[in-house]
C-alpha positions as CSV (number, residue, x, y, z in Angstrom):
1,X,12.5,26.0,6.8
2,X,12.2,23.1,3.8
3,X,12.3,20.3,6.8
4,X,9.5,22.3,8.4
5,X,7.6,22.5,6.0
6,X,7.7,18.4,5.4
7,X,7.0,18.2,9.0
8,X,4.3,19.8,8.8
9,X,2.7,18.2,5.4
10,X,3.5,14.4,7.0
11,X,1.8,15.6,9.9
12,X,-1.0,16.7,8.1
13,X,-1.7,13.7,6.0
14,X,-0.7,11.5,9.3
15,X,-4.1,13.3,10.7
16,X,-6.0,13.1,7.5
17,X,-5.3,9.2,7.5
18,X,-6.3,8.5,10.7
19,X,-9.5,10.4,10.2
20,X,-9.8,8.3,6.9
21,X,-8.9,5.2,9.3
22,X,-12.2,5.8,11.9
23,X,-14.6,6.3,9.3
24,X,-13.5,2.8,7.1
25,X,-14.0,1.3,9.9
26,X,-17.0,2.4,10.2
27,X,-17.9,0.9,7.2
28,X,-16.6,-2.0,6.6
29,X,-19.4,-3.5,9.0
30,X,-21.6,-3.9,6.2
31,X,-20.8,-4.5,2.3
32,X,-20.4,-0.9,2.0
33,X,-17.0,-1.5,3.7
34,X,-15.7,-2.5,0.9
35,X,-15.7,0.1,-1.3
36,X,-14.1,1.8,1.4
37,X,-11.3,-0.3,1.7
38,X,-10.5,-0.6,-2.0
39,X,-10.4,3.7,-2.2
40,X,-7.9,3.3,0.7
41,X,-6.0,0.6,-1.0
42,X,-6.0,2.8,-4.2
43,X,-4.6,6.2,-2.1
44,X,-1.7,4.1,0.0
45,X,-0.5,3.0,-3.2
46,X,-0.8,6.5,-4.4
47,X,-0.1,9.6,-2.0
48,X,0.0,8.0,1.2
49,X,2.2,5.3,2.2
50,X,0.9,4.5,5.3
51,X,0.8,0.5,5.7
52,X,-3.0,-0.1,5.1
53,X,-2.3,-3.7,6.3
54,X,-2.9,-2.0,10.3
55,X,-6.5,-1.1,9.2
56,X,-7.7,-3.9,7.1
57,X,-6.5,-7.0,9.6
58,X,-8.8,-6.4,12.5
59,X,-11.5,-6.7,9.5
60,X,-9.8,-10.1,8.4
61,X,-10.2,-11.5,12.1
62,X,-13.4,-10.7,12.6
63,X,-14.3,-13.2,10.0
64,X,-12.7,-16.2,8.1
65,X,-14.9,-15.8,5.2
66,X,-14.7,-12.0,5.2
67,X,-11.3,-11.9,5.5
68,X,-10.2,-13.5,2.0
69,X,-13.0,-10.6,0.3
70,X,-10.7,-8.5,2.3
71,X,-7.9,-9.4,0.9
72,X,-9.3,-9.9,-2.9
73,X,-10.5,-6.1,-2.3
74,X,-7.8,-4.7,-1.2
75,X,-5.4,-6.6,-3.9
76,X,-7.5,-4.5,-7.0
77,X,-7.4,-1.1,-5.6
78,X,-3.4,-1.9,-4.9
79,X,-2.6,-3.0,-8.2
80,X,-5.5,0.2,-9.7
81,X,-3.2,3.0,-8.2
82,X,-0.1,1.7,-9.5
83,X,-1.7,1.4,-12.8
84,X,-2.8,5.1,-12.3
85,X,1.1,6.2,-11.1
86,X,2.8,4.3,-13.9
87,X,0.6,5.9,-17.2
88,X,0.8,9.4,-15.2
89,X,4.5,8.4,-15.1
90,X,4.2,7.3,-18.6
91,X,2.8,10.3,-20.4
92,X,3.4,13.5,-18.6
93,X,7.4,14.9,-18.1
94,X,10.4,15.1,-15.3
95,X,8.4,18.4,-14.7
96,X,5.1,17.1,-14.0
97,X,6.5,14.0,-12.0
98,X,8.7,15.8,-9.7
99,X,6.3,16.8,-7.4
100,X,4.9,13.4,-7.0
101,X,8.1,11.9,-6.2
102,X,8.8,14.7,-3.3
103,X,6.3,13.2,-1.8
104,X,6.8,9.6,-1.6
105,X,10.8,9.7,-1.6
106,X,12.8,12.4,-2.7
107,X,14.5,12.7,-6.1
108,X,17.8,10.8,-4.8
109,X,15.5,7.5,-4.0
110,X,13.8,8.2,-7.2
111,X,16.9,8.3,-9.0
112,X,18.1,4.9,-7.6
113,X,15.1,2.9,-8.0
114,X,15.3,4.2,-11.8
115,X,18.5,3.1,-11.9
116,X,17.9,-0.9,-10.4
117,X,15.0,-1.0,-13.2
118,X,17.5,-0.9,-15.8
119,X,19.4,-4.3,-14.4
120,X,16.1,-5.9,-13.0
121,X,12.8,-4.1,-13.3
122,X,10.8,-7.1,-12.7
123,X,12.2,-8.1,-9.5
124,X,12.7,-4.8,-8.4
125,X,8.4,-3.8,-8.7
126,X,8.0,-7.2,-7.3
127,X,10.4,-6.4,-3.8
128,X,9.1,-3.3,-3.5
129,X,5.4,-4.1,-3.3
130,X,6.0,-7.2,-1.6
131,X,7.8,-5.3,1.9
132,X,6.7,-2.3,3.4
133,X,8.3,0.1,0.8
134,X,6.0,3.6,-0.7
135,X,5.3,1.4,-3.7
136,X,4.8,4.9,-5.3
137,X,8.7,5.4,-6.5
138,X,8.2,1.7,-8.6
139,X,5.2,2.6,-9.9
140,X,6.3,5.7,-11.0
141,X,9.8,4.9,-12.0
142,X,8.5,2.2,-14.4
143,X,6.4,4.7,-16.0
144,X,9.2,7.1,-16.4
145,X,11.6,4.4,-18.1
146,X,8.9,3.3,-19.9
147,X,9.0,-0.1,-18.5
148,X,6.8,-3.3,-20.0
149,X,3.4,-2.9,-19.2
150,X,2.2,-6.2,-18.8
151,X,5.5,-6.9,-17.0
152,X,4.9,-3.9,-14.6
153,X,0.8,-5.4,-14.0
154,X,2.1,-9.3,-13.6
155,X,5.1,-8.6,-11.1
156,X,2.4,-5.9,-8.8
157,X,-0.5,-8.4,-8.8
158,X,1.8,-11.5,-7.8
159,X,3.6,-9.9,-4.6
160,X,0.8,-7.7,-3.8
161,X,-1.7,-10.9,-4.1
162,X,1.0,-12.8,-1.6
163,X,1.4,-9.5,0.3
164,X,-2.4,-9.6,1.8
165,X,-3.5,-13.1,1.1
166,X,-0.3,-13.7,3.6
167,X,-1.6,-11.4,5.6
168,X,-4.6,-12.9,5.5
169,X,-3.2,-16.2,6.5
170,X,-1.0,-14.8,9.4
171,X,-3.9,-13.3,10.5
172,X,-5.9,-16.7,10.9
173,X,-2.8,-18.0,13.0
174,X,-1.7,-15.3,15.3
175,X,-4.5,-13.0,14.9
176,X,-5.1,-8.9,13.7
177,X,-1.7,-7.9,16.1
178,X,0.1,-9.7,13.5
179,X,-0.3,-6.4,11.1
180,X,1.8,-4.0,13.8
181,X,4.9,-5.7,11.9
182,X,4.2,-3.3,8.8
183,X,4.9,-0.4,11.3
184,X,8.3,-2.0,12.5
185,X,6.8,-2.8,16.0
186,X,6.4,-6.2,17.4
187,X,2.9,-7.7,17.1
188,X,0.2,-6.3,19.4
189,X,-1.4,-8.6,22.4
190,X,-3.6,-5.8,23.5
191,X,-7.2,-5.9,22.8
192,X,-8.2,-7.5,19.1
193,X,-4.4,-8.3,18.8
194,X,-5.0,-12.1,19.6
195,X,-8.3,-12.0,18.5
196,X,-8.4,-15.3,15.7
197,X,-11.2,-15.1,13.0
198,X,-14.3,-16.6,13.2
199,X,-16.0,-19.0,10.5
């Protein structure tokens, strides 16, 4: 009944994201797209880690320029909603947390991301955010062992910054397919997948 029930809620926010996913792009045609993209970037880092690396890299190749605004967007809402898990993290109690980390891990993940920040919290933040990992259970395990800050803000902005400004860069070479990777697949050839940026 309890693996239902997760079913069910994974297949609801599956749906909600790809609803999300149509209307950004939408909007990132004009400058209004970029709001867009940095309120996405904010909720994957928070409550839904779905790679948003699959819906911002057919934006990077449709423009050179563009792309690198992209990636600068997308790099400040990243790094604002791990700010935002970390002080919720930092202030409120097991209690209050629990809930949260249900829904990005499980307790037993929780417990042994909690336990690598106490041998190497730096490099574990920066691994984390740097590979296709919910990024929530870092953010919110530094928070709950009251982790450094500054530390925390300097090891998310350095891997997430090489995160999509290498995205960025892959995209130039091998074009928006290149972004399928974050899914486990093998990049896309289809239509757009070779598709290189434009100046």
């Amino acid at each position: 009944m309890e693996k239902e029930q997760k079913n069910r809620r994974k297949s609801g926010i599956a749906r909600w994201w790809r609803a999300w996913q149509l209307r950004l792009e939408k909007l990132a045609a004009g400058r209004k797209g970029l709001g867009g993209i940095a309120v996405a970037s904010f909720l994957e880092t928070t409550i839904i880690p779905v790679p948003i690396e699959i819906l911002i890299a057919p934006i990077m190749a449709a423009s050179r320029r563009r792309g690198i605004i992209v990636a600068t967007v997308t790099l400040f809402g990243s790094i604002a909603g791990a700010v935002f898990l970390y002080l919720i993290a930092y202030g409120l109690s097991d209690e209050f947390i629990r809930p949260l980390v249900e829904m990005t891990g499980g307790q037993q993940e929780f417990q042994e991301v909690e336990k690598r920040f106490e041998s190497g919290g730096f490099w574990v933040v920066f691994a984390i955010s740097i590979t296709p990992v919910p990024m929530q259970l870092a953010a919110l395990a530094a928070g709950a062992t009251t982790y450094p800050f500054w530390l925390f803000v300097v090891a998310i902005g350095i891997s997430r910054a090489l995160r999509y400004y290498g995205l960025w860069v892959l995209v130039l070479g091998f074009g928006a397919g290149i972004a399928r990777i974050f899914e486990g697949k093998k990049p896309s050839k289809g239509p757009g997948g070779d598709r290189k940026p434009v100046p």
